[in-house]
C-alpha positions in Angstrom: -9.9 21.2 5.3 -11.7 18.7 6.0 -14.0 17.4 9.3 -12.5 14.7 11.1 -15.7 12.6 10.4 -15.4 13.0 6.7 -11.9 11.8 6.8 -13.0 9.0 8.7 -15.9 8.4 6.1 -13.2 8.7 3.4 -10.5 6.4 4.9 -13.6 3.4 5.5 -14.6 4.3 1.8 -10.9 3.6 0.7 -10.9 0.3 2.5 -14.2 -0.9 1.0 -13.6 -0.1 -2.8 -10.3 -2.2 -2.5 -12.1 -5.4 -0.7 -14.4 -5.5 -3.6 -11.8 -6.6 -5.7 -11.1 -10.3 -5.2 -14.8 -11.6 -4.6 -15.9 -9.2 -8.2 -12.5 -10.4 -9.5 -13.4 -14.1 -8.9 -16.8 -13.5 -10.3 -15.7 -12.1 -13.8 -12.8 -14.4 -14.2 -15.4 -16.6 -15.6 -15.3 -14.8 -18.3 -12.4 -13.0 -18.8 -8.8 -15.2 -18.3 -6.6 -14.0 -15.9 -3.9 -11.7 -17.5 -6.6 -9.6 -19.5 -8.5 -9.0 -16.3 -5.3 -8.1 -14.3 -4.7 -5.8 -17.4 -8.3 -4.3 -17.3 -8.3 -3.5 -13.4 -5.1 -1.5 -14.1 -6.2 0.1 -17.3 -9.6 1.3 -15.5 -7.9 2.5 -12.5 -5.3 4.8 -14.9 -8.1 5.9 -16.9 -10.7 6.5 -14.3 -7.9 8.7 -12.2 -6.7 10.4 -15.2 -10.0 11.7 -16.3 -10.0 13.2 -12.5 -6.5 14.6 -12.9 -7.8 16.8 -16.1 -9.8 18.6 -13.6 -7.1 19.0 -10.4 -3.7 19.4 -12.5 -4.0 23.0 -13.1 -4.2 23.4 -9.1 -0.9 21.3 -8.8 2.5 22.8 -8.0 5.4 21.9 -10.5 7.5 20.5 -7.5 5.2 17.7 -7.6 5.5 16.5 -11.0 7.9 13.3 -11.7 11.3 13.9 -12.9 14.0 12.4 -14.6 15.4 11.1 -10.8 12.6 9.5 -10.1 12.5 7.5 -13.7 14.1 4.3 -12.1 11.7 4.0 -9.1 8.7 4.4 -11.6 9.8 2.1 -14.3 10.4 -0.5 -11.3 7.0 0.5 -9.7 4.9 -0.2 -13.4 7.1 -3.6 -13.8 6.0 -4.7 -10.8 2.8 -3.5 -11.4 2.4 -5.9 -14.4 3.8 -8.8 -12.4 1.6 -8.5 -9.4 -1.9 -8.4 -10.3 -1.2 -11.2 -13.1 -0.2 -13.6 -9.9 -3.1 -12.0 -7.6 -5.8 -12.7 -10.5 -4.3 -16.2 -10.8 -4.6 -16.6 -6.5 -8.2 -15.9 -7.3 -8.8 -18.0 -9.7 -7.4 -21.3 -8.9 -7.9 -20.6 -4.7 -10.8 -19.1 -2.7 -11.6 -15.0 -3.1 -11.9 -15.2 0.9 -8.4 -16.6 1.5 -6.9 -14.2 -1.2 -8.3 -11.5 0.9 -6.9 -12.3 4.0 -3.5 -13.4 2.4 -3.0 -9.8 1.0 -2.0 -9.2 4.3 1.4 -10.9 3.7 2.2 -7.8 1.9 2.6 -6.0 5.1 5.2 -8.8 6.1 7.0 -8.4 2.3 7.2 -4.6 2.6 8.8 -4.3 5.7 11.0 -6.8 5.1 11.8 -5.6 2.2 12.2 -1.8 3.5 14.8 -3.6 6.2 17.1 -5.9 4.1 17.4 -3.6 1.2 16.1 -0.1 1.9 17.7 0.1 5.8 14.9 1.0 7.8 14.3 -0.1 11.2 11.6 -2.2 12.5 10.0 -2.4 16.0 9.7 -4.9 18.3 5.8 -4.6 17.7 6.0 -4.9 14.1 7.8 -8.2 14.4 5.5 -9.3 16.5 2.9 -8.7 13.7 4.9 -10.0 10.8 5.1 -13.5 13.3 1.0 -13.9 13.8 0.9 -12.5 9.9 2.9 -15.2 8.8 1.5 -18.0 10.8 -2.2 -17.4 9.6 -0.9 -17.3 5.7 1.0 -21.0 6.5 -2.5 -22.0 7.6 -4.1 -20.6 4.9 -2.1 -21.9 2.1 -2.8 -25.4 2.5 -5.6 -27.1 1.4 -8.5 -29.0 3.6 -9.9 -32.2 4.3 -7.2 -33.3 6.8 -4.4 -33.1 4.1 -1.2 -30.9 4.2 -1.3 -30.4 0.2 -0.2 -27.0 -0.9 -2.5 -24.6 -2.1 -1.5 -23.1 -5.5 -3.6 -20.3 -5.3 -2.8 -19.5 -2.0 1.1 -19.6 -3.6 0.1 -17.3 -6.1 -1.3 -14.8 -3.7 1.8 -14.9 -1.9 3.9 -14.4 -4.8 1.7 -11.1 -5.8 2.0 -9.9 -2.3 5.9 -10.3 -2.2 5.8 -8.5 -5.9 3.5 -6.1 -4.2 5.8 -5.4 -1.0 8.6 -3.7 -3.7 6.7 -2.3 -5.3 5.5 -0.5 -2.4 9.5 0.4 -1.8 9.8 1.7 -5.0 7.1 4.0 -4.8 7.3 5.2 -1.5 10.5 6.7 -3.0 8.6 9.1 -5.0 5.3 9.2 -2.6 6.3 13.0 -2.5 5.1 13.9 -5.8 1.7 14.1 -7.9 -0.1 11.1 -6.7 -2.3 11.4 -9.8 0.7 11.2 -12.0 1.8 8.1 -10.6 -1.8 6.2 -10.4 -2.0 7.4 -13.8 1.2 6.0 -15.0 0.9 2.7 -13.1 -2.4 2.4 -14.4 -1.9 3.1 -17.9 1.8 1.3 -18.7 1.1 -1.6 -16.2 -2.3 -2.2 -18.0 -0.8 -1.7 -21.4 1.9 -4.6 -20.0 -0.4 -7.2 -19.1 -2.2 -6.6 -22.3 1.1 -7.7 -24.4 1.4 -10.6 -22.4 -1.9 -11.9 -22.5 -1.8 -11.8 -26.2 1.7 -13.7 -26.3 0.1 -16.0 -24.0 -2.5 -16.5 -26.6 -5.6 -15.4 -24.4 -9.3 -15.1 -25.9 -10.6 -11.1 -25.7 -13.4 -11.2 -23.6 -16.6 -9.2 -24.7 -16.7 -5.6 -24.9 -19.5 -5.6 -21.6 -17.1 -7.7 -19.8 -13.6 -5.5 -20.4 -16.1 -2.4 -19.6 -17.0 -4.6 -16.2 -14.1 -5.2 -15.4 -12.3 -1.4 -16.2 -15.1 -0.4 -13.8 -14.0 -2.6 -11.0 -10.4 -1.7 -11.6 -11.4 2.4 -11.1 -13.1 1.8 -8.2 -11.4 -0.7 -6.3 -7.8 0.6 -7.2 -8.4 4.2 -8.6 -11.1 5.4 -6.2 -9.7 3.3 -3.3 -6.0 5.5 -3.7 -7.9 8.7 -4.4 -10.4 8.7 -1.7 -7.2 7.3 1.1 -4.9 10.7 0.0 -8.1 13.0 1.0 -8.8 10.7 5.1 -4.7 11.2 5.0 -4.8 15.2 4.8 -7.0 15.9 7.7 -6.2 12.3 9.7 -2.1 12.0 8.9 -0.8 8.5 7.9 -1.2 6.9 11.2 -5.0 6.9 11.5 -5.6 6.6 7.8 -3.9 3.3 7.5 -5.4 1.5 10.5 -8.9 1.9 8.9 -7.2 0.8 5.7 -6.6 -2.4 7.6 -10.0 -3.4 8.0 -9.8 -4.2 3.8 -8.9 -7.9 3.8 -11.4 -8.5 6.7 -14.4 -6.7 4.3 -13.1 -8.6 1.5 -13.5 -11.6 3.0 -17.2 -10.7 3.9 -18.1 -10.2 0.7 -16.3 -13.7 -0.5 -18.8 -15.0 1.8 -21.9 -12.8 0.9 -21.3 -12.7 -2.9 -19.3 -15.9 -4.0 -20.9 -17.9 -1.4 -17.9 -19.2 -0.1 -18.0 -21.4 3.2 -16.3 -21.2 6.3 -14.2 -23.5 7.1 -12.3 -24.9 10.4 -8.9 -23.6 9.2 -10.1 -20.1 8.0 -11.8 -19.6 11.1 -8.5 -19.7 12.9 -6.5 -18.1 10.3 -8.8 -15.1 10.4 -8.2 -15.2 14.6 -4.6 -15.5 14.5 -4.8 -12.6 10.6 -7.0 -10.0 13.4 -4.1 -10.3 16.1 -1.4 -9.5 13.8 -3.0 -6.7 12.1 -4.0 -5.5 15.5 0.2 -5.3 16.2 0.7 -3.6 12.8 -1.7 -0.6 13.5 -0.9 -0.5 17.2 2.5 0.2 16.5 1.3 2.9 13.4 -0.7 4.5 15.9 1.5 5.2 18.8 5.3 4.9 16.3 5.4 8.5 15.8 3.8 11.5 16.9 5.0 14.9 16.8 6.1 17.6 18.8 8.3 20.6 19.1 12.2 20.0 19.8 14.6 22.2 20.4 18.6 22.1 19.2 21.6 24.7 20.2 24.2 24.4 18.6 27.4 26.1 19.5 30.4 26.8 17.5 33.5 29.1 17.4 34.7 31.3 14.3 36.8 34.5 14.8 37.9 34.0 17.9 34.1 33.9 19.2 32.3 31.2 20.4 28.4 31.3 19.3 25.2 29.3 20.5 22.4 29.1 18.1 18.8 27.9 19.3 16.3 26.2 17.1 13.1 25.0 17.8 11.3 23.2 14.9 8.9 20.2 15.0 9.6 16.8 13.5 8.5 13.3 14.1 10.6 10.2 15.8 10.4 6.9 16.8 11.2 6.7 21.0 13.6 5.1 22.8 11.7 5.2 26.1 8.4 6.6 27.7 9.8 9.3 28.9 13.1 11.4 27.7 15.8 9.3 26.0 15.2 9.1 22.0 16.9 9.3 18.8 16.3 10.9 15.5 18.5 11.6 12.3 19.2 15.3 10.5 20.8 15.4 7.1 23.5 17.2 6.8 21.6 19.7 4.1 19.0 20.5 7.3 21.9 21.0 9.0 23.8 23.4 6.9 20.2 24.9 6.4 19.6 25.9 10.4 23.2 27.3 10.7 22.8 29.6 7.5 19.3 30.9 9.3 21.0 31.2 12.4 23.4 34.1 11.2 21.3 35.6 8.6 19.2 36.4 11.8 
């Protein structure tokens, strides 16, 4: 176990080896085109992790590995994984690294919107709130300056990746219970291989061999290294804390734009970043105090045989509440049902 203060070192780390990835990304893209660097990134990050995983996947439990069930989720999760980058790399390219940074905040608006029209989950108040100032600050950002109301294609493309991004996130959150090295490895590797097709269909140059080496590098660190070292902050902090450090990512990758690119500031950007912070501010306000968990306690009474029977259960579990004080609502399967009343009379 780890202390509280390593976590938190980890979960800053996490947040910082993903920001490097658009002002690095715009850097190298002068000299690698956009579909082979999408396909490096994710070819360094599978590599990277899976010469980790040779040293852990002894110590994993067989429960974890990926099954058959789980083959549509992760063929959905690599296709979209070939898709996204391609447009975010593009984003980059023909748009500023700063505003890409701050616009790959739409893909908390995409996932949850996503997670409520097709997956059924329920969204707070506070998170619409969010998605509202989220929203607003990527319309500012994805027009161009100088007075005009011209659409930004880069800003477009960044929106499009985060959108692709925002399934994808569905998809794997469906199989988030298993080996997270298998599944950085196989986004990595097939999503990589993907973009590589397409680049050559497309008729792209290969870069040099320093470059592809650069850019594998980058993809390790800022997608391999920034998954790894978020799972270890998430053991000893839980998902809550974790993620609202996570949030600072856009904000550090827009430093960097700034420090490394030399990017300027502009009038709109200034704003967008105001109005960016107050959303993101709703979205890990509402991660923080969503859920917390405590003990609970069901009886249950039935009648078989002519006798009528209470059983007492007291188990903990999370939920989202109704109210500040008693009233509040939470779901049991039917298996977790079946499950309690079997333990009841075996006792």
């Amino acid at each position: 176990m780890k202390t509280p203060k390593i976590a938190m070192i980890y979960a800053i780390l996490a947040a910082l080896f993903y920001a490097v990835n658009t002002p690095i990304s715009k850097l190298l893209m002068n000299a690698i085109p956009v579909t082979f660097m999408a396909s490096f990134l994710y070819l360094g990050a599978g590599i990277g992790v899976g010469i980790m995983y040779i040293f852990h996947w002894k110590k994993e439990k067989q429960q974890e590995h990926l099954v058959k069930s789980d083959l549509p989720y992760t063929i959905g999760m690599i296709l979209l994984d070939i898709i996204a980058p391609i447009f975010m790399m593009s984003g980059i390219k023909y748009g500023t690294a700063s505003n890409a940074s701050l616009l790959g905040n739409f893909e908390i608006v995409a996932t949850t919107v996503i997670a409520l029209c097709i997956f059924k989950e329920a969204v707070t108040k506070r998170l619409w709130v969010a998605i509202g100032f989220i929203t607003l600050s990527s319309m500012i950002l994805s027009f161009e300056g100088s007075g005009s109301f011209q659409f930004s294609y880069g800003s477009l493309f960044v929106l499009l990746a985060t959108i692709c991004w925002g399934l994808e996130n569905n998809c794997t959150r469906k199989i988030s219970e298993k080996s997270t090295y298998q599944i950085v490895v196989l986004k990595g590797i097939f999503s990589g291989i993907g973009s590589c097709i397409i680049a050559r269909v497309l008729g792209e140059k290969l870069p040099s061999l320093k470059y592809i080496i650069m850019a594998m590098l980058l993809g390790f660190i800022a997608y391999g290294l920034s998954i790894f070292t978020y799972i270890r902050a998430q053991r000893t902090l839980g998902a809550a804390k974790t993620s609202a450090y996570y949030a600072l990512s856009p904000f550090m990758g827009a430093i960097l734009a700034f420090v490394f690119v030399g990017e300027k500031l502009s009038g709109s950007y200034l704003i967008a970043l105001l109005i960016m912070l107050i959303g993101t501010g709703f979205v890990v306000l509402d991660t923080l105090i969503k859920c917390h968990d405590h003990l609970h306690v069901h009886e249950i009474t039935h009648t078989h045989d002519g006798v009528t029977h209470t059983h007492r259960f007291d188990h903990i579990h999370s939920h989202n509440h109704i109210s500040q004080d008693i009233v509040h609502s939470h779901k049991h399967s039917k298996k977790e049902f079946e499950t309690m009343h079997l333990q009841a009379h075996s006792a």
